[in-house]
N, C-alpha and C positions, 0 to 999 in steps of 0.2 A: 858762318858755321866753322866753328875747328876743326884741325886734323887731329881729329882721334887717337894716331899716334903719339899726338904731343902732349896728351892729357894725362895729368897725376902721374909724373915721373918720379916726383922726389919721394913716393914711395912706394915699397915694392907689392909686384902684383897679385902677391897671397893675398893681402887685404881689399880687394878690390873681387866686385863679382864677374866672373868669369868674361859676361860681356859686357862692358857699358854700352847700355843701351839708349841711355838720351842723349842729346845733342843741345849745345847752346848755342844760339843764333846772335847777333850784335848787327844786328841789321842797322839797328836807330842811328841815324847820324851821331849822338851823345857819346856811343860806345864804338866808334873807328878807332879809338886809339888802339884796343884790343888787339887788332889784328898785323898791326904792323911793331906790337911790342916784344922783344926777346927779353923785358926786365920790365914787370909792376909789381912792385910790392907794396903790401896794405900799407905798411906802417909810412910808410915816404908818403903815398898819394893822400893818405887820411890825417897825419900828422905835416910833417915837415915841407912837403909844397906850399902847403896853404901859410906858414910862415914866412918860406923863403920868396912865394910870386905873390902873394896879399899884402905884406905884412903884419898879420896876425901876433908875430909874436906877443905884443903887453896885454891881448886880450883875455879875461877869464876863457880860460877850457873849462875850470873843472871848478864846483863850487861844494866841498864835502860838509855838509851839517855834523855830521857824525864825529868828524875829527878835528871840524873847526876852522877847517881849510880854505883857502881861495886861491887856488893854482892858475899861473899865466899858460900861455899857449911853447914859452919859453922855457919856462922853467919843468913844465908835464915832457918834453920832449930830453931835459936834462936829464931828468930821474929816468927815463925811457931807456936811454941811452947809456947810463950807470949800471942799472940795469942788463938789460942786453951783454954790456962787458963783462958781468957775473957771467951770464948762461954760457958764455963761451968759455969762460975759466973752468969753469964746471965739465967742456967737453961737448957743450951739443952741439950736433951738426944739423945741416938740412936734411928735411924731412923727420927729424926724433920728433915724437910726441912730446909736450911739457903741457899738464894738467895742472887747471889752478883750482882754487878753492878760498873765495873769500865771500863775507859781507857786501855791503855799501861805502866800501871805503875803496880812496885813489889808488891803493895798490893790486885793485884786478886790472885798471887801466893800465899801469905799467907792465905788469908783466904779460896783459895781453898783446901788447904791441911791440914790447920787447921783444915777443918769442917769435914775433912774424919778421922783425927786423932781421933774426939772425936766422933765419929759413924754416924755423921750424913750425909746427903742426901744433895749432894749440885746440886744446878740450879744456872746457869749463863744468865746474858743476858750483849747486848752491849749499848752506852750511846743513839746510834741515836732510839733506840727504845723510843717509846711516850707512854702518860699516859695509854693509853687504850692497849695494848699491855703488857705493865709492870703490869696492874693489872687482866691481864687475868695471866699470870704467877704467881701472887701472889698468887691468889684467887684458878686457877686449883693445885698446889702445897700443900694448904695449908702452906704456909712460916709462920713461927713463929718469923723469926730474916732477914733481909733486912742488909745489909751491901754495903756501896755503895761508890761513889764521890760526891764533890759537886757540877760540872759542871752537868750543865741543871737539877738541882734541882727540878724546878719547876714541871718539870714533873711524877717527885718523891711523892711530895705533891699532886698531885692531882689523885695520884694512889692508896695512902695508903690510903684514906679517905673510900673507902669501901673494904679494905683488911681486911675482917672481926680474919680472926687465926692469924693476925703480930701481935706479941708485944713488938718488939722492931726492931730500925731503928739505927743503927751506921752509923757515918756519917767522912769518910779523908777529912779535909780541912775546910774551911769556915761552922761555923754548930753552928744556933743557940741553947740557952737549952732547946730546946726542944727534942731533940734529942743526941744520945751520944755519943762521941769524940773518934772515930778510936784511934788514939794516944796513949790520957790519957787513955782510958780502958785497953789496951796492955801494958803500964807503968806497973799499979793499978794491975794485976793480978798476980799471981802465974805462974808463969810456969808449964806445963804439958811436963815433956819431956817425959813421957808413953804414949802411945794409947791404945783408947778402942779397946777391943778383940771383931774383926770382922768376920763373916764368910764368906768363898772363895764369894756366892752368897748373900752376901743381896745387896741391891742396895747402891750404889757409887753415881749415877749420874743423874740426869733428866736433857737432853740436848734437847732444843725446835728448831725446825725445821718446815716450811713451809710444806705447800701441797696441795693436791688437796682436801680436807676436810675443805679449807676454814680459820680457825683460826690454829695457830701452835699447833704440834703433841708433846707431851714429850717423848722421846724416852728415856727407862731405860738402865742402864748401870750399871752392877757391879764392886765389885773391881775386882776380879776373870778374869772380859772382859778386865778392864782398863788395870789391868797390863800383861795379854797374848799381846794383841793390840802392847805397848810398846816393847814387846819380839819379833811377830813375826814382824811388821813393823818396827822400830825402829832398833832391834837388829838383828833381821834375814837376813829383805832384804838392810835395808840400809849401816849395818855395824856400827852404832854410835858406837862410843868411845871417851876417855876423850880428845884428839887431838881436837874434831869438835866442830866448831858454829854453831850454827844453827838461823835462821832467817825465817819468815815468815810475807809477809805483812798483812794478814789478824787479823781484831783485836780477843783481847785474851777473847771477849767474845762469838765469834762466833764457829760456830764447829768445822772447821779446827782450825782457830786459839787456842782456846781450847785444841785440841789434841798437835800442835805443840810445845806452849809455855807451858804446864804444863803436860802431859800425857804421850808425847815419851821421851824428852829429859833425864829428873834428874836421871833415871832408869841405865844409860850409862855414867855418868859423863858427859856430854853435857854444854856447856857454851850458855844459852838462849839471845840474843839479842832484847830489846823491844824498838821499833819507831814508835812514836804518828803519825798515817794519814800517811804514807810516799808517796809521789807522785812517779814516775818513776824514775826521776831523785835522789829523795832523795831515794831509795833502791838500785839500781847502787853507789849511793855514800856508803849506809851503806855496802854492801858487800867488796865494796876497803876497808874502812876504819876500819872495826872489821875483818878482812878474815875469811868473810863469807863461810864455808864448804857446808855446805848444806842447801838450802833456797825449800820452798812449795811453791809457786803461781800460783792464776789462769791465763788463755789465757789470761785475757783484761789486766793485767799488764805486763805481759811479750811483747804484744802487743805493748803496748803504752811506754815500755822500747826501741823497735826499733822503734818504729814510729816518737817519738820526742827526742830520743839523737844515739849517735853512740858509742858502746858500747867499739868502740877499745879506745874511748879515755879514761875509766875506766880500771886499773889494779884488773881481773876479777880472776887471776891467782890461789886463792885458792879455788874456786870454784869445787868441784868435785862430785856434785851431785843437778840437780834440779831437781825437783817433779811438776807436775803441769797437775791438772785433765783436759782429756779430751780437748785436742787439737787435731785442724786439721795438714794434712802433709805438708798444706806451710807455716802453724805458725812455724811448727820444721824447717823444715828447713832453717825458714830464721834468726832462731836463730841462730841453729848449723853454719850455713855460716856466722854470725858473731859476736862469740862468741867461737866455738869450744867443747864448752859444752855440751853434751849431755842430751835432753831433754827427762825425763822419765813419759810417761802418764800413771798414775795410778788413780784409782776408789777408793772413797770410800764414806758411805753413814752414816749419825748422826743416823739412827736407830742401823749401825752397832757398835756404837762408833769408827769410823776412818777407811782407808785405808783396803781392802780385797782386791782387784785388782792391781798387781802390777810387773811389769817389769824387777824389779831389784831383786839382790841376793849378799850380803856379799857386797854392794855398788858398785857390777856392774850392767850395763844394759845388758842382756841376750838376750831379745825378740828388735827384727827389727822394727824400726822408730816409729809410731804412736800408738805400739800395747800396749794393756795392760796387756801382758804376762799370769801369769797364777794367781790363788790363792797366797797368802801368804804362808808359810807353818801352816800347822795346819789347814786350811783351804780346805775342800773340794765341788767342782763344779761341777753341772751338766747345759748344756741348753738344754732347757724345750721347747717345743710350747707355746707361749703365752696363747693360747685359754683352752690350757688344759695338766697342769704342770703335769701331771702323764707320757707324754710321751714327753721321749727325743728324740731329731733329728737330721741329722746328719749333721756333718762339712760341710760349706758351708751355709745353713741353717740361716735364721734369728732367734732368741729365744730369751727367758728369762734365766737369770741366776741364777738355785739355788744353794744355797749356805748353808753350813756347817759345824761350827768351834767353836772356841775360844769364839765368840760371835754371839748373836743371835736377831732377832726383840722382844722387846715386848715395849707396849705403856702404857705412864699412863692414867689412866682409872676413869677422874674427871667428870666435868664440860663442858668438849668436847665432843658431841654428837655423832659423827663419827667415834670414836673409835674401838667401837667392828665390825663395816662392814672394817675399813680400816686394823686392826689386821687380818682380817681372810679373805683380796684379800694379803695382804701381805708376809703371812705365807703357807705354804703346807705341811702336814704330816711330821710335825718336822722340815721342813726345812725353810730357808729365803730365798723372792724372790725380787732380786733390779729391780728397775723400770724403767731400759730401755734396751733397743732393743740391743743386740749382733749379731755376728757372729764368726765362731772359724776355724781358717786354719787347713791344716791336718796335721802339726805340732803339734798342740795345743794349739796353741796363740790365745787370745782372743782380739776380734777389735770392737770398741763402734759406735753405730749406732742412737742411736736417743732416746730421752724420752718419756716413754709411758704415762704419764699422762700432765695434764695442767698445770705443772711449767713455772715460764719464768727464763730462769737463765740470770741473768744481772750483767755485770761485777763481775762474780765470785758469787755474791749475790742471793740465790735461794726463785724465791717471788711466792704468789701463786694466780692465777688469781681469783678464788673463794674471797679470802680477798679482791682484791682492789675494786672486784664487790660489795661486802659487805657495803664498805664504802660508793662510789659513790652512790648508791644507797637510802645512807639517805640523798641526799639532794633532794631541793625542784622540781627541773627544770628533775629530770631525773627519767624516767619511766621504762624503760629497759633498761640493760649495759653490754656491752659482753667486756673480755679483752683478749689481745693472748701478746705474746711475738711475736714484730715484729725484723726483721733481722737487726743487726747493724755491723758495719765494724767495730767498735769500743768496745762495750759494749758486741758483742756476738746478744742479742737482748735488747729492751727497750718495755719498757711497753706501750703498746698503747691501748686504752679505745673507744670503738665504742657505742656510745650514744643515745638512743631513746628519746628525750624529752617530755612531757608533754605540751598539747597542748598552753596553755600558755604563753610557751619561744620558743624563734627562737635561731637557731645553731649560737651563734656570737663570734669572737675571744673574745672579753671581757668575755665570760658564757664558754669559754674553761680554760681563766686564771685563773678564778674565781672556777672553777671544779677542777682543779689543786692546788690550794692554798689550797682549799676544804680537799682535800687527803690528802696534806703535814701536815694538825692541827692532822690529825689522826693518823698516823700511822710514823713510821722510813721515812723517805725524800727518801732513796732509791725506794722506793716501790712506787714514785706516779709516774702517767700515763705519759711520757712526750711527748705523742701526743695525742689527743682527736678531734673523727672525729666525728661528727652525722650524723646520719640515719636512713632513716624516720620509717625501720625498721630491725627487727635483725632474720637473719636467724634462725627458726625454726621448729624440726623436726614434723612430725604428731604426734606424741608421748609426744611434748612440749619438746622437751629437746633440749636445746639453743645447735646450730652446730657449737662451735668454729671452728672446722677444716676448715667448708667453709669460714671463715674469712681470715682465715691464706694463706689458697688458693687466695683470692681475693689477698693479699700482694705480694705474691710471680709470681703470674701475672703479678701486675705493676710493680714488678723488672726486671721482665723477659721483658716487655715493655720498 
C-alpha cells in the first residue's frame, strides 16, 4: 500500500478531491519494484529498458498503414526524444498538462511518451470530438501546450479561443504561422535522451471518460498504474512477447485504444499496428495481412465482421488471442463456429486505467465461454450488495464488484461539478467499485450482468445520456428531453432522444432532422440521438426525478410486441 502522502505530488491539490479515498496495493510479487522506487517513469520502463536490457532496438514497434510507415524500436524512441527536447524548449515542466489530438498515426505515440519523459501529465482526446468538448478538456485540464492534427482543424480554432492556461498549439501537417509546425519544432530541438526523475505515484495520465455526471469525468492515472496495468494485463494474462502484433480497431485516442496502442504493448517488445477508421472488412483484412496475434474489439465490430463477410475466406491463422468486452453467448459463439478462435470477454473501466477483469492467463483462456474470469493478478475482488458495499454476498447473488490493486479510482477535481459526489458513490473504504451488476459461480468465475448507471454504450463507444440531454436541451422547440440507449442488433444500443416540445412547435420529421443536425454541431457525431420521438410528456417521479427506466421499459414492450 502507499503512503498517501506521496501520492500526486507533481500536481497541486486544487485538482484533486478533497480526500483520496482509494488506495493501491502492489502486493503481487511482479510489482515490488514499486515500493522501493524514488524514479519510474512510463516512458523509460515502456520504451527504452526494453531496448537497452532486451535488445529490442531493430525490432518493428510501430507498423503505421496510414502513413506508410514501419518504425524500429530505435528509431520510435529517437523521434521520442526529438520530441521531448521540443516540450522543454517550449517551457514545460513536471506536472503541466500537454493535451494531444491526433488520428492513427505515429505521432500520438511520440508525443505521448515524450510528454511523460519530460514529467508532464498527458490527456488525450480523438479527432470526432468537437469544439465544445475539446475546450471543456482544455479548460478542466488546464493545458498549457495542445498538440494536434490538422484534419478538422476548425474545431480546434474555435476551442482554443477561450482556453484561458494554452499557450502554445503545435500543429502535423497543413498549419498556418500562426501556430507551430510538429515537424520543424522536433528538427530545431535538442534531443533529450534523459528523463525527468518521476515518482512511482505522481500522475501519468488524465484519461476523459463519459458518465452519468453529464460532462466527461478525468480519470487520474499514474505511472506506477500505467506500467503495473501493462505487467499484469499485457504480461501476466495475455503473454505479450516480442513474436506478437497486436491490433486494435479502436482509435488511439480513446481509452481502450489508448491502453492498446501505447500503454500494454512497447513494455513486451510488441510490434503495434495503426489503421485509420477500419471498417469490418478492412480489420479481417489488416489481421491476414500484418498476422495479427492479438487484436482487442468491441461486440458491434466483431459483430458486423460476421454479419457482412465470411471469415473463412480471410487467412485468420495467426490469430491466438482476441479480447473483446463484454459480449453475449451467441456473439461467442458464432464467432468461435467460424473462426476457431477463441473469444476472451474481459472488463475493464478508464477510471481503472485498463483491463481488471479477465479470463485469460500466460495467453490462455482459463474461465468457460462468456465469463470474465477472475481479477488480474495483483488484483483483489470482492461482490458487494449494491445497496450497501460493506456486505458481501454469496455466489449466485447479483452484486457489485470491489476491487483492489495496482490501480485505483481517483477523478480530477476542476471545473466538473460532480466530482466529489461521483468520487465518493464510486469509492468504498479504500476500495474501487465498477459500475455494473455481476454474479460469481461457485467456481469463482465472474459473469457481467448489466450497467448500473445511465450509459448508453453504442458500438463500443460509451455516451452518456445526461450530455446529449444537455445539448438538446439548448435548443428552441424543446422543453423537456429524456435519453435511454434503446436495443440495436447492430450497434448493441443507439441513442434515442424522447422529446417534450414547447408549445409552439409540433413533433415533425423535419423538427427531428433538424434536432439531430442540432446535436451533431455540438458534440463527436457518435453521440447524436438517431431516433427522436415526442411526447406530450416524460415520465416523472413525485420527487421530479425524470424515470428513464420507465422509458426503456416502454422500448422493450414494443420489441417484445
Amino acid at each position: 500500500m502507499q503512503s498517501l502522502e506521496r501520492v500526486y505530488r507533481n500536481v497541486p491539490s486544487r485538482f484533486l478531491p478533497d480526500e483520496v479515498t482509494t488506495e493501491t496495493v502492489y502486493a503481487h510479487p511482479r510489482f515490488h519494484y514499486v515500493h522501493n522506487a524514488d524514479d519510474l517513469n512510463a516512458t523509460y520502463e515502456f520504451l527504452e529498458r526494453g531496448i537497452e536490457e532486451n535488445g529490442w532496438g531493430d525490432r518493428t514497434a510501430v507498423v503505421s498503414l496510414g502513413t506508410d510507415e514501419e518504425i524500429t524500436y530505435d528509431e520510435l524512441s529517437r523521434r521520442v526524444d526529438r520530441f521531448a527536447g521540443a516540450l522543454l524548449d517550449l517551457g514545460v515542466e513536471p506536472g503541466d498538462r500537454v493535451l494531444w489530438r491526433f488520428g492513427e498515426v505515429p505521432e500520438a505515440i511520440v508525443t505521448h511518451l515524450a510528454a511523460w519523459k519530460v514529467g508532464a501529465v498527458v490527456t488525450s482526446s480523438t479527432l470526432p470530438e468537437n469544439a465544445r468538448e475539446l475546450r471543456f478538456f482544455l479548460n478542466d485540464t488546464e493545458a498549457t501546450v495542445l498538440v494536434t492534427m490538422d484534419e478538422r482543424f476548425e474545431q480546434v480554432e474555435k476551442a482554443i479561443e477561450d482556453a484561458d492556461a494554452l499557450e502554445h498549439v503545435v500543429v502535423s501537417g497543413d498549419v498556418s504561422s500562426d501556430y507551430l509546425d510538429f515537424e520543424a519544432l522536433a528538427a530545431d530541438a535538442d534531443p533529450f535522451a534523459d528523463h525527468v526523475q518521476t515518482d512511482p505515484f505522481d500522475v501519468a495520465t488524465i484519461m476523459y471518460t463519459s458518465g452519468t455526471t453529464g460532462r466527461p469525468k478525468g480519470c487520474v492515472h499514474t505511472h506506477a498504474a500505467a506500467v503495473a496495468n501493462a505487467d499484469a494485463d499485457a504480461g501476466e494474462g495475455r503473454g505479450f512477447g516480442p513474436a506478437d502484433v497486436s491490433f486494435a480497431p479502436a482509435p488511439i485516442g480513446h481509452g481502450m485504444g489508448n491502453v492498446e496502442k501505447i500503454k500494454l504493448p512497447f513494455r513486451h517488445g510488441v510490434t503495434v499496428v495503426l489503421a485509420r477508421r477500419p471498417s469490418a472488412g478492412r480489420v479481417l483484412e489488416v489481421i491476414e495481412g500484418q498476422g495479427v496475434t492479438v487484436m482487442n474489439a468491441f461486440g458491434t465490430m466483431i459483430r458486423m465482421m460476421i454479419n457482412q463477410h465470411d471469415p473463412a475466406d480471410y487467412d485468420l491463422s495467426s490469430l491466438r488471442l482476441l479480447v473483446s468486452p463484454v459480449v453475449d453467448e451467441e456473439l461467442n459463439r458464432r464467432w468461435v463456429d467460424a473462426t476457431g478462435v477463441q473469444l476472451n470477454d474481459a472488463l475493464g473501466m478508464c477510471p481503472l486505467g485498463g483491463i481488471v477483469l479477465a479470463p485469460y492467463r500466460d495467453g490462455e483462456k482459463f474461465a468457460p465461454d462468456v465469463s470474465l474470469g477472475r481479477g488480474l493478478p495483483g488484483y483483489e475482488t470482492k461482490l458487494v450488495d449494491v445497496e450497501d458495499p460493506t456486505r458481501e454476498i454469496d455466489r449466485g447473488e447479483r452484486g457489485q464488484v470491489k476491487l483492489r490493486g495496482p490501480s485505483a479510482i481517483t477523478y480530477w477535481n476542476n471545473i466538473h461539478p460532480g466530482i466529489p459526489e461521483k468520487m465518493a458513490t464510486d469509492t468504498h473504504d479504500g476500495w474501487s467499485l465498477l459500475d455494473d451488476v455481476f454474479y460469481q459461480t461457485d467456481d469463482g468465475y465472474l459473469y457481467h450482468v448489466a450497467r448500473l448507471d445511465d450509459m448508453i454504450s453504442s458500438a463500443g463507444r460509451q455516451i452518456s445520456a445526461l450530455e446529449v440531454e444537455e445539448v438538446l436541451s439548448g435548443h428552441d422547440a424543446v422543453d423537456e428531453v429524456a435519453v435511454i440507449g434503446k436495443p440495436d442488433d447492430v450497434r448493441g444500443e443507439i441513442v434515442k432522444a424522447f422529446v417534450q416540445l414547447t408549445p409552439a412547435h409540433d413533433g415533425t420529421d423535419a423538427l427531428a432532422a433538424e434536432l439531430q443536425d442540432y446535436a451533431k454541431e455540438q458534440m463527436a457525431l457518435y453521440k447524436y440521438p438517431r431516433e427522436v420521438e415526442f411526447a406530450a410528456e416524460l415520465p416523472i417521479s413525485p420527487q421530479g426525478k425524470l424515470q428513464r427506466q420507465e422509458l426503456r421499459q416502454r422500448e422493450r414492450n414494443r420489441d417484445a410486441a
